[in-house]
VEXFITOR-566521 format. One line per field, with one value per residue (C-alpha): z negated, y, x negated; residue in one letter; residue number from 1. Coordinates in nm, 4 decimals. Each point is the difference from the previous one (the first is absolute). Last residue first. Example, Ala and Ser with C-alpha at 12.3 -4.5 7.8 and 13.67 -1.06 7.14 Angstrom:
// VEXFITOR-566521
zz: [-0.7140,-0.0660] $
yy: [-0.1060,-0.3440] $
xx: [-1.3670,0.1370] $
rest: [S,A] $
nr: [2,1] $
//
This chain:
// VEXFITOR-566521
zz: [-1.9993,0.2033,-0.0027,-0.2402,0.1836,0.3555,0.2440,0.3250,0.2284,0.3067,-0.1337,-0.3207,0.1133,0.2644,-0.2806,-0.2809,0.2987,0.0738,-0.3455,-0.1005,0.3369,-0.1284,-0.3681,0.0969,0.0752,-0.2219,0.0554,0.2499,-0.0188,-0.2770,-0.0862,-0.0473,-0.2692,0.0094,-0.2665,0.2211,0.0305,-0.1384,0.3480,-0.0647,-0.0611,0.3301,0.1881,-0.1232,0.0594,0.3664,0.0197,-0.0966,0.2299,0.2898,0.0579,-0.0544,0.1809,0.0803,-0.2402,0.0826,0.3663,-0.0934,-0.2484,0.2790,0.2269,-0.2378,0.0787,0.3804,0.0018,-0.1619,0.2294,0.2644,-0.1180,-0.0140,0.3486,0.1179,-0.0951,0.1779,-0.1708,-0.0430,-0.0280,-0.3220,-0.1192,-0.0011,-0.1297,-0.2705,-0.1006,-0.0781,-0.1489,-0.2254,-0.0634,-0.0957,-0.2599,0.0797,0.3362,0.0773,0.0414,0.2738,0.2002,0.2925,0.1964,0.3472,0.2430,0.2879,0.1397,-0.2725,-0.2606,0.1050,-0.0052,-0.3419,-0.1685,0.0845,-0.3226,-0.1500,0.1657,0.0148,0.2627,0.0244,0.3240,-0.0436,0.2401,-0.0253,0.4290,0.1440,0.2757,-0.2828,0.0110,0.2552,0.0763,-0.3726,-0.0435,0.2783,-0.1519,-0.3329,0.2020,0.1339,-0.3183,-0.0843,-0.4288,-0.0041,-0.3008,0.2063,-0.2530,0.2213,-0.0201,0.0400,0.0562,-0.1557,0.4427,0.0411,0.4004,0.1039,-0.3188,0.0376,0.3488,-0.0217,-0.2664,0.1860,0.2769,-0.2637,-0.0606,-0.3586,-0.0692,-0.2181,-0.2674,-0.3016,-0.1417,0.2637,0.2387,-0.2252,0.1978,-0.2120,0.1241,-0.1738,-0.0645,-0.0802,-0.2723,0.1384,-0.0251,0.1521,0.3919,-0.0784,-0.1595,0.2817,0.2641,-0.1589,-0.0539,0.3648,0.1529,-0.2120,0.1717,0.3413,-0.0697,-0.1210,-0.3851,-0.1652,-0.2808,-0.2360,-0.0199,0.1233,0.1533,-0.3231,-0.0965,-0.1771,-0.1211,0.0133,-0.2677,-0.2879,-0.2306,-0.2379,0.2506,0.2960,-0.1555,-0.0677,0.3035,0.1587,-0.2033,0.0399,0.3849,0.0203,-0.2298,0.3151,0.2818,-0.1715,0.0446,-0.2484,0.0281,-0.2596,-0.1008,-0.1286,0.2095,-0.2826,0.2117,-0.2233,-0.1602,-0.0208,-0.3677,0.0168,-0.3704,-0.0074,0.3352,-0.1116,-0.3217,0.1394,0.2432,-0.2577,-0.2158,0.2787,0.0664,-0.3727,0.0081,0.3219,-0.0954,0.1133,0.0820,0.3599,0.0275,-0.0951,0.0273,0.2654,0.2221,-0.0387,-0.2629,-0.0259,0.3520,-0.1276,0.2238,0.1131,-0.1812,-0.1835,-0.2738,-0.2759,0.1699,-0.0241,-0.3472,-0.1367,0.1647,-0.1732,-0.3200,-0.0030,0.0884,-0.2945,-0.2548,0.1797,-0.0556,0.1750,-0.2587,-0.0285,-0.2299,0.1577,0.3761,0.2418,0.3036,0.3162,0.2021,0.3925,0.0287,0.3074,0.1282,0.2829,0.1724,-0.0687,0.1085] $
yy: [2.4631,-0.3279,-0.1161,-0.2834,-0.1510,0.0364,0.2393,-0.0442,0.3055,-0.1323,0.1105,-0.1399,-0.3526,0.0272,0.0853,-0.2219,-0.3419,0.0829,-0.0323,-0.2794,-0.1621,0.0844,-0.1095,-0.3386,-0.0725,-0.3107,-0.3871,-0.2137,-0.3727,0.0521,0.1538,0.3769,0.2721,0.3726,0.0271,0.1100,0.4003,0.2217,0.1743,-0.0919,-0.3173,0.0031,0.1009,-0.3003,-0.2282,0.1537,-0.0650,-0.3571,-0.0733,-0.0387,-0.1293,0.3129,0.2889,-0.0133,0.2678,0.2727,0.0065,0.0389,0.2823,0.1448,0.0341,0.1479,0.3434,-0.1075,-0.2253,0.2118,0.2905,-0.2337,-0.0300,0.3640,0.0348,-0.2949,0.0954,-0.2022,-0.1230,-0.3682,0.1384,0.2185,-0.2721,-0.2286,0.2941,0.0636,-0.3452,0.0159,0.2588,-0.1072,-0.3178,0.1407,-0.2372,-0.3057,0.1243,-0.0016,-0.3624,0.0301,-0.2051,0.2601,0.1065,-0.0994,0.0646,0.1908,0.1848,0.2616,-0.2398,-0.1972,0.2988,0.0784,-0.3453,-0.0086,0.1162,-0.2041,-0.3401,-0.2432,0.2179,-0.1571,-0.1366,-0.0417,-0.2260,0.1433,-0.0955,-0.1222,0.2411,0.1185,-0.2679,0.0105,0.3208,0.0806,-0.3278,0.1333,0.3528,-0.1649,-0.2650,0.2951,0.1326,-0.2582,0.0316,-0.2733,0.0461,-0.0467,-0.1025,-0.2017,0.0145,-0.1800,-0.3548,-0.1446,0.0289,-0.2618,-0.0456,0.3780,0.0844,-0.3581,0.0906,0.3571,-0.0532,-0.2281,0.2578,0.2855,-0.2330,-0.1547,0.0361,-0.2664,0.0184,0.0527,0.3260,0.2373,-0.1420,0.1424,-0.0990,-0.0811,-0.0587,0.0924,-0.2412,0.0507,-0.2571,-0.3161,-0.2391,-0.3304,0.1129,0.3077,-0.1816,-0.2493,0.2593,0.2038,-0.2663,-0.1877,0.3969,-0.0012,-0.3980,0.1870,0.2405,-0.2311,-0.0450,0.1587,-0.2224,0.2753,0.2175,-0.1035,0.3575,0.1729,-0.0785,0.2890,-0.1291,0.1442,0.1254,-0.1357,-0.1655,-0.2408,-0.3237,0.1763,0.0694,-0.3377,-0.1376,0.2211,-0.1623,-0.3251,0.0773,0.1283,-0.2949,-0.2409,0.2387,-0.0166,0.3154,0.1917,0.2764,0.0868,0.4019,0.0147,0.3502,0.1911,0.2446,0.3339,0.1488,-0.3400,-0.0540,0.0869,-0.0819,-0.2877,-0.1209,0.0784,-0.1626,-0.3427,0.0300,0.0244,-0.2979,-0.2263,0.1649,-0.1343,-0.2976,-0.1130,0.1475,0.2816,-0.0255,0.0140,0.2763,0.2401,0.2559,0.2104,-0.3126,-0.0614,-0.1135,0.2673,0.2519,0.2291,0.1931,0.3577,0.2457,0.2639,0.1402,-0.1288,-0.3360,-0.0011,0.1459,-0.2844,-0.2582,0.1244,0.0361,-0.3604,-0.0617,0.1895,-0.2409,-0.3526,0.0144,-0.3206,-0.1619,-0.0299,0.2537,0.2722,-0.0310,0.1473,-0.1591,0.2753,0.0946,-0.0100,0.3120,-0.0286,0.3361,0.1165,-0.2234,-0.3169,-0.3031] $
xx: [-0.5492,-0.0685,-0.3806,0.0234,0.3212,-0.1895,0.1136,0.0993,-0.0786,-0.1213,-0.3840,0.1345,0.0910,-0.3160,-0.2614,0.1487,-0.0076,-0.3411,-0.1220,0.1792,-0.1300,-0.3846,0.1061,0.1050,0.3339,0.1260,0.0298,0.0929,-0.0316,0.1314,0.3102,0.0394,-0.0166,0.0067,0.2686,0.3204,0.1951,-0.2027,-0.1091,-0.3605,0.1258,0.1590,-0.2945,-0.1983,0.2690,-0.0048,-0.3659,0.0057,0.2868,-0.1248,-0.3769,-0.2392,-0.0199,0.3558,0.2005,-0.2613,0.1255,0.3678,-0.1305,-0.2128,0.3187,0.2160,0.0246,-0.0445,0.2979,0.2420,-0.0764,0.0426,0.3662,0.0860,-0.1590,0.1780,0.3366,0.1966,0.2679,-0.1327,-0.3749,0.1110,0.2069,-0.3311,-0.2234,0.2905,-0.0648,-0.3941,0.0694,0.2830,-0.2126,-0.3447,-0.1409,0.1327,0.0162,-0.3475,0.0551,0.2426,0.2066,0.0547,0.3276,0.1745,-0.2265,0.0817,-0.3780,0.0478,0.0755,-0.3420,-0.2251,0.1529,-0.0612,-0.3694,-0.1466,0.2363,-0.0274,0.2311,0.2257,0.2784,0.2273,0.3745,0.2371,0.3170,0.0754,-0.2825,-0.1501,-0.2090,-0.2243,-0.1831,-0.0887,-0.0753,-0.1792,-0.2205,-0.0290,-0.1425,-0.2359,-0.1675,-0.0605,-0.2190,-0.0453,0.3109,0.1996,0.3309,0.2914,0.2357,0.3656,0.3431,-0.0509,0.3476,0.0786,-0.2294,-0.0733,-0.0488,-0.2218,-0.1724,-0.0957,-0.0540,-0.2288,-0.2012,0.0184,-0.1282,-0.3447,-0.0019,-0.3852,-0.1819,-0.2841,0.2679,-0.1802,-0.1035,0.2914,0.2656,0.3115,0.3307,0.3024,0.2913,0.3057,0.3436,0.1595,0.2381,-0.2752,-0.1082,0.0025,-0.2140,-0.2727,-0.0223,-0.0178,-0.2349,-0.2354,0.0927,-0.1399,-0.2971,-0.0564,0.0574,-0.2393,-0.3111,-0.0116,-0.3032,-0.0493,-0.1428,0.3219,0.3427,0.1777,0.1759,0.3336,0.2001,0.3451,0.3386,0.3032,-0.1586,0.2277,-0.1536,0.0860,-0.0826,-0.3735,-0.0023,0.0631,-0.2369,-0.2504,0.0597,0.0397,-0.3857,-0.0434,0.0222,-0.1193,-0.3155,-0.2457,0.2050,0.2852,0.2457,-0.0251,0.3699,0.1658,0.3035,0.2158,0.0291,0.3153,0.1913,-0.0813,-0.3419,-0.1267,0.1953,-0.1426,-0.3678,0.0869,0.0685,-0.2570,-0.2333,0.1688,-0.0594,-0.3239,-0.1625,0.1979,-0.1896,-0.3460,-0.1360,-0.3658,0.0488,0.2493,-0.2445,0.2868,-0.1892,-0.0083,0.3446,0.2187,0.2911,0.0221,0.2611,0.2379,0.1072,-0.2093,0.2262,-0.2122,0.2265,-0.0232,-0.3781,-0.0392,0.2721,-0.2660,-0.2741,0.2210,0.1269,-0.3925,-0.1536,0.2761,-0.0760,-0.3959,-0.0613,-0.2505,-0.3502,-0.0358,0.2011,0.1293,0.1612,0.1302,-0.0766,0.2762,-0.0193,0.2531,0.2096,0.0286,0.2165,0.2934,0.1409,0.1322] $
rest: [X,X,X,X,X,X,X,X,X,X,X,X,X,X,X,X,X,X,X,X,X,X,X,X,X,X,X,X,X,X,X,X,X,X,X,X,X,X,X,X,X,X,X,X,X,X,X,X,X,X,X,X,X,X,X,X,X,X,X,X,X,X,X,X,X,X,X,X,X,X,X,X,X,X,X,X,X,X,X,X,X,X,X,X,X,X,X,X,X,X,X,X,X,X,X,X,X,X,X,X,X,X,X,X,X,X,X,X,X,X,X,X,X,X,X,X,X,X,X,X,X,X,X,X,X,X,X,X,X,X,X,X,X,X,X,X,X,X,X,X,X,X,X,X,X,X,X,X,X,X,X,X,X,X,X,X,X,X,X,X,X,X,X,X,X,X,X,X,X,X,X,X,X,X,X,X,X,X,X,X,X,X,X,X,X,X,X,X,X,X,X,X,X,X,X,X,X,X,X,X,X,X,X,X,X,X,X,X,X,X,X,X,X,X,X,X,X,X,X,X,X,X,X,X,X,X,X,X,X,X,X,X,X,X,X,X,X,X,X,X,X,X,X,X,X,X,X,X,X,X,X,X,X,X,X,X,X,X,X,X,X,X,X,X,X,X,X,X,X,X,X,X,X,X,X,X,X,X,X,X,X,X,X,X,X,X,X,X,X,X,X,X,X,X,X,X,X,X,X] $
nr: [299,298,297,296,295,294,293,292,291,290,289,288,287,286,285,284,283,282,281,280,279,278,277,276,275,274,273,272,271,270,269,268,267,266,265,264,263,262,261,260,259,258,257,256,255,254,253,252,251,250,249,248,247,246,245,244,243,242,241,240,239,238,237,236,235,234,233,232,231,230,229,228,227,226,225,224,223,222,221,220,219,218,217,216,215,214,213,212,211,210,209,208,207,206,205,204,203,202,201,200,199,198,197,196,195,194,193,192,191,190,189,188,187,186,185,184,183,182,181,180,179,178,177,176,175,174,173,172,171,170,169,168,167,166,165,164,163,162,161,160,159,158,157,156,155,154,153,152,151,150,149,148,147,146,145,144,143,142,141,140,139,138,137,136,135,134,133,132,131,130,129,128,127,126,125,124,123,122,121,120,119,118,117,116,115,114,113,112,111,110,109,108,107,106,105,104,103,102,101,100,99,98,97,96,95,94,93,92,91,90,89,88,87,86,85,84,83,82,81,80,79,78,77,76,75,74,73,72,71,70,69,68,67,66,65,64,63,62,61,60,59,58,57,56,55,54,53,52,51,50,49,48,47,46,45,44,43,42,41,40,39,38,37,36,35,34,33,32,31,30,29,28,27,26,25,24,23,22,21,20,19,18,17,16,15,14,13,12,11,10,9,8,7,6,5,4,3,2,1] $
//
C-alpha cells in the first residue's frame, strides 16, 4: 500500500456529461506532481450520480493514464453489503489496484455486523481494501479495536482512511494499529493530515490535492524524513485554503477552485450544485492569501 498523497479526484463534467478530456489532464497534473495514488469514485467524484458505464470507462482511463506510476483506489462502499461487492467487483474487473469502503451509512450497523461487512468483502476479492470512517456523514463510528479485528483477521485489509474530527480516536488507531505489520493509516482530512503524519500515519487522501499535489506531497516526504519544520510550514501556508475547501458539502468548493485554476467547467450533478458567491468569495481570499492564483489573475 502506499505512502503520501492519495488525490480524491473530482469527475468533471461539461453539459451533463463526464468531461473525459479536463480529467485526463487532472489526473496527468497529479502524477506529474508526484502524489502517490488516485482515489476514483469517491465522495469528491460524486460517485452517486455516476452511472455504471460512466465509472467503468473512468477507471479505465485513470489506469491508462497511470500506467503503474500511481496506485489506482475505486470508491465502492454502500449501506448494502450486497452491491458493496458488486461494486468492488467491478472495480477489480477494470483494474484498480484496491477499493475504498466506507463504514454503512444510515442503517447504523452495530460493531460486530461492521466487522461481518469487512469480513465478507475481503473474503470475495483478491484487491486490498481501505477502511473507511467518516462518522459526520455515514452516522456510525468504526472504533480502532474493530479495526484491529478485521485488520488482524483479513490480511486483503490493508488501510483505513480516518476522517474522524475526534482526535483522540486518531492516536488510538495509531496505537492500535501500527503493531500490524504494512498496515497504513490516512489522514481523510486535510487540514488535519500533518498532525496525523507526525504522530505515524502513513499519508493523507486529499482533496486539496487536486489542486496542490506536489505540496501536499512534499509535506508527506517532509514528515517521512523528518523535517517537521519544513513540513509545518506546508501546513500553515495552506491551512485556510484546506479550511475554505469545506464550508459547504465536499466537492462543490474544490470544483469551484479548480475552475478558477482552468482546469474543469464548474459543473456538478444534482443533488449538489455550485458554491455560492459567499464560499466563492472565501475560497479567492484563502487561494491567494496562500499564494494560489486564479487563471484571470496570473500575469
Amino acid at each position: 500500500m502506499f505512502r503520501g498523497v492519495g488525490t480524491a479526484i473530482v469527475t468533471p463534467f461539461k453539459a451533463g456529461e463526464i468531461d473525459y478530456k479536463s480529467y485526463d489532464r487532472l489526473v496527468k497534473f497529479q502524477i506529474d506532481n508526484g502524489v502517490s495514488a488516485i482515489f476514483v469514485l469517491g465522495t469528491t467524484g460524486e460517485s452517486p450520480t455516476v452511472e455504471s458505464d460512466e465509472s467503468a470507462r473512468l477507471i479505465d482511463r485513470t489506469v491508462e493514464l497511470c500506467n503503474g506510476h500511481a496506485e489506482i483506489v475505486v470508491g465502492a462502499g454502500t449501506n448494502s453489503t450486497k452491491k458493496t461487492l458488486e461494486l468492488v467487483k467491478h472495480a477489480e474487473k477494470h483494474g484498480a489496484n484496491g477499493v475504498l469502503v466506507v463504514t454503512p451509512y444510515y442503517n447504523k450497523p452495530t460493531q460486530n455486523g461492521l466487522y461481518e461487512h469487512y469480513r465478507y468483502i475481503s473474503e470475495h476479492t483478491a484487491l486490498n481494501v481501505i477502511i473507511y470512517n467518516v462518522p459526520g456523514r455515514t452516522g456510525v463510528n468504526i472504533l480502532p479495536e474493530t479495526v484491529y479485528k478485521i485488520a488482524s483477521d483479513c490480511k486483503n485489509v490493508r488501510g483505513l482512511k480516518e476522517a474522524n474530527a475526534d482526535i483522540n480516536q486518531v492516536d488510538m488507531d495509531i496505537l492500535t494499529l501500527k503493531s500490524i505489520n504494512d498496515f497504513r493509516i490516512y489522514s481523510g482530512n486535510d487540514d488535519s493530515a500533518f498532525h496525523l503524519l507526525c504522530s505515524g500515519g502513513d499519508g493523507v487522501v486529499s482533496v486539496a490535492s487536486n489542486i496542490i499535489p506536489k505540496e501536499m506531497s512534499e509535506m508527506c516526504e517532509f514528515v517521512f524524513e523528518g523535517k517537521i519544520e519544513k513540513a509545518r510550514e506546508i501546513h500553515l501556508r495552506f491551512f485556510n485554503f484546506f479550511k475554505a475547501l469545506f464550508v459547504e458539502s465536499n466537492p462543490i468548493p474544490v470544483k469551484a477552485a479548480l475552475e478558477m485554476r482552468g482546469f474543469i467547467k464548474n459543473e456538478l450533478r444534482l443533488p449538489l450544485v455550485t458554491a455560492n458567491e459567499k464560499t466563492v468569495e472565501m475560497l479567492k481570499s484563502a487561494m491567494k492569501k496562500s499564494g494560489i492564483m486564479p487563471v484571470s489573475e496570473v500575469a
